[in-house]
C-alpha positions in Angstrom: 4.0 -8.1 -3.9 1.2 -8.9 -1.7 0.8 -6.9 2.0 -1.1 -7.7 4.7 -2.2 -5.1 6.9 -3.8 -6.2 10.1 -5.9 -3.9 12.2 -5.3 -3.2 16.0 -4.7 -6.4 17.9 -6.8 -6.0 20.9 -6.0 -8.6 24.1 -5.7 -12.1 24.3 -8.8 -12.6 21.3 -7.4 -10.9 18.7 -3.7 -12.3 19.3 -5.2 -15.7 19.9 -6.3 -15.7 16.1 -3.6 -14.7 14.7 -1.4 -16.8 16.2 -3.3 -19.5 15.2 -4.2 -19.2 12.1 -1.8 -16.6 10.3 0.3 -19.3 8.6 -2.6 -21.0 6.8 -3.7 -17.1 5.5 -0.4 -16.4 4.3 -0.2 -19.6 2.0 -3.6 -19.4 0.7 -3.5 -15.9 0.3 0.4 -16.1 -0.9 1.0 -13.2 1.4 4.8 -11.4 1.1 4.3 -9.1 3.8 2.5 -8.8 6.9 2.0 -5.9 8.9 -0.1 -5.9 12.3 -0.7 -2.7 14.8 -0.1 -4.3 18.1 -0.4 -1.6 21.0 -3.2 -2.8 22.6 -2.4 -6.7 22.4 -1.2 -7.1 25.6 -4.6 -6.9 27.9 -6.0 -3.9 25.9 -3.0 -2.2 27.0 0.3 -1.6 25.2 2.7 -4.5 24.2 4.7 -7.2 26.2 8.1 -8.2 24.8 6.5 -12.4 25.0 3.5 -11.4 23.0 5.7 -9.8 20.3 7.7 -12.5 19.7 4.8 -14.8 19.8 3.3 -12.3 17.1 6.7 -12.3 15.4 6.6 -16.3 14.9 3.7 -16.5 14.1 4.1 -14.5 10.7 3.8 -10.9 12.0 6.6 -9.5 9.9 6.2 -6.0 11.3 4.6 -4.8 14.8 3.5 -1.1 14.8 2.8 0.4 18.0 0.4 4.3 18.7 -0.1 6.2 21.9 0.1 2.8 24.0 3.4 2.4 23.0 4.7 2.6 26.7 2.1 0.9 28.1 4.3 -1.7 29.3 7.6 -0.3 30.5 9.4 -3.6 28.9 8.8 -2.7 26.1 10.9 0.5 26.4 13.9 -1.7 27.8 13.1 -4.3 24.3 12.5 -2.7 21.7 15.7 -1.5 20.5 16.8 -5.2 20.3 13.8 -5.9 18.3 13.8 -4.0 15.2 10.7 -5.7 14.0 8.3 -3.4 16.3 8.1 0.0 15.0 6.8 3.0 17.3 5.5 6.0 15.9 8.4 8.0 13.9 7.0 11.8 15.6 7.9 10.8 19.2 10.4 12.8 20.1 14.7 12.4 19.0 15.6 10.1 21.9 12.4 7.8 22.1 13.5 4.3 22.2 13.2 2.3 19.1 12.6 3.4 15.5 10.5 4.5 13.6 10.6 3.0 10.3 12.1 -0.6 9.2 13.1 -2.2 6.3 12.2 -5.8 5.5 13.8 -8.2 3.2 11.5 -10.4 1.3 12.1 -13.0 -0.9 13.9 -12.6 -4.5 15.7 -9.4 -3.6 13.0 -7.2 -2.8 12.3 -4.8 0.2 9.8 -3.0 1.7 9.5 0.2 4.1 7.4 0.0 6.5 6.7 3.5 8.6 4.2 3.9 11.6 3.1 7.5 12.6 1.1 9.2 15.1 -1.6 11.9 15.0 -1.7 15.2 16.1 -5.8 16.0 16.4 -7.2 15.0 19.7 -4.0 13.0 20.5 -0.2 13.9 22.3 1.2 16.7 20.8 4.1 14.9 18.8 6.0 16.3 16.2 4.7 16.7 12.9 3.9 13.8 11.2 3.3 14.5 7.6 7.4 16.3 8.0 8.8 13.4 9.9 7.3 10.8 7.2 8.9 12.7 4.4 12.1 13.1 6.0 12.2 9.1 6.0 10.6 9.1 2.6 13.6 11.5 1.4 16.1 9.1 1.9 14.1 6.2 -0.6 12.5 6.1 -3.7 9.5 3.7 -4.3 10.3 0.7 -7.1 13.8 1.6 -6.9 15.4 1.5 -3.5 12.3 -0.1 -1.9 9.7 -2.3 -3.9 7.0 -1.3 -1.3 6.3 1.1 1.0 3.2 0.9 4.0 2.4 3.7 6.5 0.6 3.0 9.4 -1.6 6.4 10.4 -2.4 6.0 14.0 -4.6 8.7 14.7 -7.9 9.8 15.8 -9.3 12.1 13.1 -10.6 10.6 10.0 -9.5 14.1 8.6 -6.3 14.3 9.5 -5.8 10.3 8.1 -7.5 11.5 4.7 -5.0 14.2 4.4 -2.3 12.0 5.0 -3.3 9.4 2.2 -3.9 12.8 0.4 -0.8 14.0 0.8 1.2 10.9 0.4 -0.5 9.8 -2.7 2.3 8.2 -5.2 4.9 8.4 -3.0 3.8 5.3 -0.9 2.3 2.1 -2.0 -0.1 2.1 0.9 -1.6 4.7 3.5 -3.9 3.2 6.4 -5.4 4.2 9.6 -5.3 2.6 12.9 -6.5 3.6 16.5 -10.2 4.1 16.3 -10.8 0.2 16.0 -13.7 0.3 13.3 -13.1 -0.3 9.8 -14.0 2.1 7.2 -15.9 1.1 4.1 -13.8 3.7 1.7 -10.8 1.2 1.1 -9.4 2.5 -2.6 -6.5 3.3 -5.1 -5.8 6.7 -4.7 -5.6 9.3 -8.0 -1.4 8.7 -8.0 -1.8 5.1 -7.1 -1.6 4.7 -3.4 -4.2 1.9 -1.6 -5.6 3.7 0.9 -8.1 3.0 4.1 -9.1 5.3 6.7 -9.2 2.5 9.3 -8.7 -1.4 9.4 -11.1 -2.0 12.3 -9.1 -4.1 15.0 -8.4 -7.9 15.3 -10.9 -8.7 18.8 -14.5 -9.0 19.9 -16.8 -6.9 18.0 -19.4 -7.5 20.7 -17.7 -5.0 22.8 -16.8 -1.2 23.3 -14.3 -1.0 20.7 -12.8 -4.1 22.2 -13.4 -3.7 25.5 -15.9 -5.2 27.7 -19.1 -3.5 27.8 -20.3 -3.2 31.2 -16.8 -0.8 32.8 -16.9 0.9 29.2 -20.5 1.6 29.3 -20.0 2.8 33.6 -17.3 5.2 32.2 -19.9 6.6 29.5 -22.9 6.7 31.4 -21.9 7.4 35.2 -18.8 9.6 34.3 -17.4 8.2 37.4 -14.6 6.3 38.6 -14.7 2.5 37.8 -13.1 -0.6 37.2 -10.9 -0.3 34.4 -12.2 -1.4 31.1 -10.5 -4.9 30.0 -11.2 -6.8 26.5 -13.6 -8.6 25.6 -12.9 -12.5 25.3 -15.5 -13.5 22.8 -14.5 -14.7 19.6 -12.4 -12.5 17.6 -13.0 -10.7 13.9 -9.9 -10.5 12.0 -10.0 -7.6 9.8 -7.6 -5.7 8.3 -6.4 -5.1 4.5 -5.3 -6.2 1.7 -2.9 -4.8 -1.4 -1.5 -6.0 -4.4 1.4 -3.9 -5.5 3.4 -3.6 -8.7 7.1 -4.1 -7.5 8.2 -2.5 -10.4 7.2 0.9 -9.8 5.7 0.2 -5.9 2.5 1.0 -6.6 -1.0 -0.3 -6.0 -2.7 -2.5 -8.1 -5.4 -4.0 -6.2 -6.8 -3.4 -2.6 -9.5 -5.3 -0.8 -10.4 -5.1 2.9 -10.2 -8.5 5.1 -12.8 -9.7 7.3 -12.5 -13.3 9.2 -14.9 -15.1 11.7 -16.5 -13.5 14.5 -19.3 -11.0 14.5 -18.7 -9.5 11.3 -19.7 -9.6 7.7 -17.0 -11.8 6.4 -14.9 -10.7 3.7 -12.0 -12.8 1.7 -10.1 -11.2 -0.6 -10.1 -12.9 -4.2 -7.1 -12.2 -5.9 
């Protein structure tokens, strides 16, 4: 199976690309599965019900969400009719939504998807590493599911180690989102997990982590009220991952971060 993992969508750039151009990259890349964090695709700032269903038909297979989740409070009336978007699986029982979906891919086969908050300089949530075994209790990689991804969302590099650590072999991939810079340590875990720290996001790299510089920098340098930071609207960088998994046993067999257009090295997986 091939998975697509795509880095945090950030306004209307980093939508704007994918919407565009996702179904040429799934054919040439003969992408199964794609996965994109979308919490800050709606003006920096959470997720609109249109701009996940734009995402959805565009090829997004799965929408993962983090601590913007209820940015946009339609979202919270949506997304239980929209079982696509899945919100971290450590909010509390009662949260709207889910926290874990299955998807059914072609010739029979299915893949987990699970998307999970941090605990280290973010909310409080429950524990993440218990609530993602719980869910991983109840399925058993390259039998019940051909393919499992977990979305970290978090804010520690630590913490997001530990987690790829800790899930080694049980999953078929561990990656981190939220910090919107992507790590140069993608690998194949000991037990065979594909594992990245973070993906980077999908916007304007010429930016404050995707926002416009001049209210990011006035928040850094003034520590005073301002206007409130908005993305950037230069031309996006795609980036995000890429993994090759054996559907017999779930596991990785190849993993290879993406890079596309913008201000960025690019990088195109060969598989």
């Amino acid at each position: 199976m091939r998975l697509l993992f795509l880095g945090d969508i950030i306004g209307r750039s980093g939508r704007e690309a994918i919407i565009r151009n996702l179904a040429d990259w799934r054919e040439k890349l003969s992408l199964d599965l794609v996965v994109a964090n979308g919490e800050n695709a709606s003006h920096g700032y959470g997720l609109s019900p249109d701009i996940a269903k734009n995402l959805h038909s565009a090829g997004v297979d799965v929408i993962t969400l983090g601590n913007h989740a209820w940015d946009r409070r339609d979202m919270i009336g949506y997304i239980n009719q929209a079982p696509y978007i899945v919100r971290p699986a450590n909010y509390p029982a009662g949260t709207p939504g889910q926290g874990s979906h299955i998807v059914e891919i072609s010739r029979g086969r299915r893949a987990l998807v699970i998307n999970v908050m941090g605990r280290i300089f973010m909310d409080p949530l429950d524990d993440p590493f218990r609530v993602v075994s719980e869910i991983l209790s109840k399925h058993r990689l390259g039998v019940t599911v051909h393919a499992i991804l977990i979305d970290v969302h978090a804010e520690a590099t630590s913490e997001k180690m530990g987690f790829g650590a800790y899930f080694d072999g049980r999953a078929s991939v561990v990656v981190g989102t939220h910090t919107h810079v992507p790590t140069a340590d993608h690998r194949i875990l000991p037990a065979g997990t594909a594992y990245q720290t973070d993906a980077g996001m999908c916007g304007d790299y010429d930016s404050v982590i995707g926002m416009g510089k001049p209210a990011a920098l006035h928040k850094l340098v003034r520590k005073t009220p301002g206007d409130r930071p908005q993305p950037a609207e230069g031309e996006a960088t795609v980036c995000g991952l890429m993994v090759e998994t054996d559907d017999a046993t779930g596991l990785a067999r190849k993993v290879a971060p993406l890079r596309i257009g913008g201000h960025l090295a690019p990088n195109w997986p060969d598989f």
